[in-house]
C-alpha positions in Angstrom: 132.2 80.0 130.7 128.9 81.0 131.8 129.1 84.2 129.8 129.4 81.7 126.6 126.5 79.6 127.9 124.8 82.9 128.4 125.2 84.5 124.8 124.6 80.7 123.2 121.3 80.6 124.7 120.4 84.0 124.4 121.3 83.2 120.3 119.6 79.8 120.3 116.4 82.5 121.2 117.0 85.4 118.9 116.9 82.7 116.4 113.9 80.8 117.1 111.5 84.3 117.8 113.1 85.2 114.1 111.8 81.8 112.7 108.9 81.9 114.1 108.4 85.6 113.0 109.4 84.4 109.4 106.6 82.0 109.5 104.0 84.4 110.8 101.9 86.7 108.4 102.4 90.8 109.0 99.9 93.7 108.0 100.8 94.6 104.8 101.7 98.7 104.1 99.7 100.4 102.0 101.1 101.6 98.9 99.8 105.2 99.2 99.6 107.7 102.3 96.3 106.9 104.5 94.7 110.1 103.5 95.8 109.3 99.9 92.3 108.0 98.6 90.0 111.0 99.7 87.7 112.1 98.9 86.5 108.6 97.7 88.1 106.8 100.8 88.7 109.2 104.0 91.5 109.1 105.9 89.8 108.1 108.8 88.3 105.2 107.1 91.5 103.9 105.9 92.9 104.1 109.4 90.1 101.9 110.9 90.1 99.6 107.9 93.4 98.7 107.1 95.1 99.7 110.8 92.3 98.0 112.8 90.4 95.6 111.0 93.0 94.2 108.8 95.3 94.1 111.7 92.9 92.2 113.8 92.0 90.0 110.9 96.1 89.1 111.1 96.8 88.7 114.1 93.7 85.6 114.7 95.2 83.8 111.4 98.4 84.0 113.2 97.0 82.6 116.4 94.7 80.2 115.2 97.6 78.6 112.4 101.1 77.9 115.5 100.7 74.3 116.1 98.6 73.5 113.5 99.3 71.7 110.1 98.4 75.1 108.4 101.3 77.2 109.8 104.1 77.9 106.8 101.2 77.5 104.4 100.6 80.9 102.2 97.3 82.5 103.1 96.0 81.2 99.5 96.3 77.6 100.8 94.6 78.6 104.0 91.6 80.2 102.4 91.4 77.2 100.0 91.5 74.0 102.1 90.7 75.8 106.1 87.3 75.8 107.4 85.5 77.6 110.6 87.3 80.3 111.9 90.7 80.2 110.2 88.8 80.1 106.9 87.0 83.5 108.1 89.6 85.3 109.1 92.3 84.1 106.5 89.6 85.0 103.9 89.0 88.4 105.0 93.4 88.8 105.6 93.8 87.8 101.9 90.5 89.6 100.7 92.0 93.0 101.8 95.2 92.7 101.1 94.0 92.4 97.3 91.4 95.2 98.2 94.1 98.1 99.6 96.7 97.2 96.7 94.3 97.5 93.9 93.8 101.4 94.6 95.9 104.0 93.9 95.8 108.3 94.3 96.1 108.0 90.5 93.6 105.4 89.5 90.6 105.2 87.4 90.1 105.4 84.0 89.6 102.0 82.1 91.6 99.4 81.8 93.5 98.8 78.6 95.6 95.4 77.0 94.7 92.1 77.3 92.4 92.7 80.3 90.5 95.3 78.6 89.9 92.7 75.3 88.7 90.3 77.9 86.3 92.8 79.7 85.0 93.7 76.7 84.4 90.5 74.8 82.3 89.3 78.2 80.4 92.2 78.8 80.5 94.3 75.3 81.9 97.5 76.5 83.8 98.6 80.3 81.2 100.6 81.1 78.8 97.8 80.7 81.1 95.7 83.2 81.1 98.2 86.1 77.3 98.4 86.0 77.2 95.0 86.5 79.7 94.5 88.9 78.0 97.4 90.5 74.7 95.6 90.3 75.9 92.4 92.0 77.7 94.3 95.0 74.7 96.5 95.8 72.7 93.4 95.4 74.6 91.0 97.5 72.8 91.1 101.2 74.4 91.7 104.4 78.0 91.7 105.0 80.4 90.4 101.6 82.7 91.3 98.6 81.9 91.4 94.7 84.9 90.1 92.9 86.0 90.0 88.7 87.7 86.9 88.7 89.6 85.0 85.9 89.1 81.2 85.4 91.3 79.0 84.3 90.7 79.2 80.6 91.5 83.2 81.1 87.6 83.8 80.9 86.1 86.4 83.2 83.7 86.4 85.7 82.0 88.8 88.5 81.4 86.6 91.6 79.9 87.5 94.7 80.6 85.9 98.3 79.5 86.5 101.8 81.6 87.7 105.1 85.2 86.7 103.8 84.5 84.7 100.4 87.2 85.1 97.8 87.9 83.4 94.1 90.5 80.8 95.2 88.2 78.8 97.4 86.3 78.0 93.9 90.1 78.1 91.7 89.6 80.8 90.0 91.9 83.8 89.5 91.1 86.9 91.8 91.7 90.2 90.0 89.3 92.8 91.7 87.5 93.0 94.8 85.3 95.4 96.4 84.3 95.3 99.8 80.2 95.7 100.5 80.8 95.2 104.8 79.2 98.4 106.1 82.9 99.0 108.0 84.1 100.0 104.8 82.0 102.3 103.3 79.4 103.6 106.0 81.3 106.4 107.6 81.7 108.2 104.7 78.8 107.6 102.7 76.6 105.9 105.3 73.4 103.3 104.1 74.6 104.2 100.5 76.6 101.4 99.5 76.0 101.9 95.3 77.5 105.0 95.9 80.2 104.7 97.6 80.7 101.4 94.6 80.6 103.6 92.0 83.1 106.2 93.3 85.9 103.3 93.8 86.5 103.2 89.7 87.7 106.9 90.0 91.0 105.1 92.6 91.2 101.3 90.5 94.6 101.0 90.2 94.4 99.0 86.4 97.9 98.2 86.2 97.6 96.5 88.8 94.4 94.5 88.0 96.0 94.1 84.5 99.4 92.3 85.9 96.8 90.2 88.4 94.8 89.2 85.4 98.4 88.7 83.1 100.5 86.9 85.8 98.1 85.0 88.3 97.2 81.3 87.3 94.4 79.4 89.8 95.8 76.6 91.5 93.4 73.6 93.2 92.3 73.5 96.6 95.1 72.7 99.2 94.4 70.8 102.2 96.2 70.8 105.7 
């Protein structure tokens, strides 16, 4: 009998750490080797960006949603209705997990479809729309991201935020971000941040920002 009280507990346990790990948000895995993106990215970058600050960025949404009326939420609900510090790091969780999966070892090149009509009715030609996107990342001061973003009417826009700012919080559509924080850029190409801007179009993953831009529709601010 105390055997059977024994393994009912100890099942009653298993299955509340597995609900409560099915409610909690994980690191996402990359969908390329960490030394995949050189020489734009190095290898050690990506292993301080995506293993340590990403992680880190994880692991406080997790802590600062148990108990609250955000835990269950996506991380897109969080980063539309949260504030403070949950806003921050949510922000920055979602901001880089549309960041790492928009890059491949076989991006670049331009974008074609829908997404490339769009790009080029706004801004005439592609090569016109990374200058400017370009433009409003190196211009953007202090720590931030530069975003193309889709509204609801399908039109695009280039956006810029500070710390962890993403499209959602303003409904719109995010497609593709690049991140202007020093962590990810300055140990390979230091203070040079247009640099290091302009050698991210030779990873874009397009078919990936194409499916974004064909697929995602903006939804309205959620609150807790």
């Amino acid at each position: 009998m105390k055997k059977f009280f024994y393994f009912l507990l100890l099942a009653i346990a298993v299955q509340g750490a597995a609900a409560q790990q099915n409610t909690s948000f994980s690191l996402i895995d990359l969908p390329y080797p960490t030394n995949g993106l050189e020489p734009v990215i190095s290898q050690t970058t990506i292993e301080l960006h995506h293993g340590k600050h990403l992680q880190g960025y994880v692991n406080n949404v997790n802590k600062l949603v148990k108990d609250t009326s955000w835990e269950g939420k996506t991380i897109e609900d969080i980063v539309r209705g949260s504030e403070g510090s949950l806003y921050n790091n949510a922000g920055q969780m979602l901001n880089h997990n549309l960041y790492f999966t928009a890059f491949s070892p076989n991006g670049g090149g331009e974008p074609t479809g829908p997404l490339a009509d769009a790009i080029k009715a706004k801004w005439e030609s592609v090569d016109h729309f990374k200058e400017a996107f370009v433009k409003a990342g190196t211009s953007l001061f202090g720590s931030g991201w530069v975003w193309l973003a889709k509204d609801g009417n399908g039109q695009l826009l280039i956006k810029t935020y500070p710390n962890g700012g993403n499209p959602v919080r303003d409904n719109l559509t995010p497609l593709l971000g690049f991140d202007v924080w020093e962590h990810a850029y300055y140990l390979d190409y230091q203070n040079r941040r247009a640099d290091h801007l302009k050698a991210l179009w030779k990873i874009v993953d397009w078919n990936v920002v194409s499916q974004r831009f064909t697929d995602s529709r903006p939804e309205k601010r959620a609150e807790p």
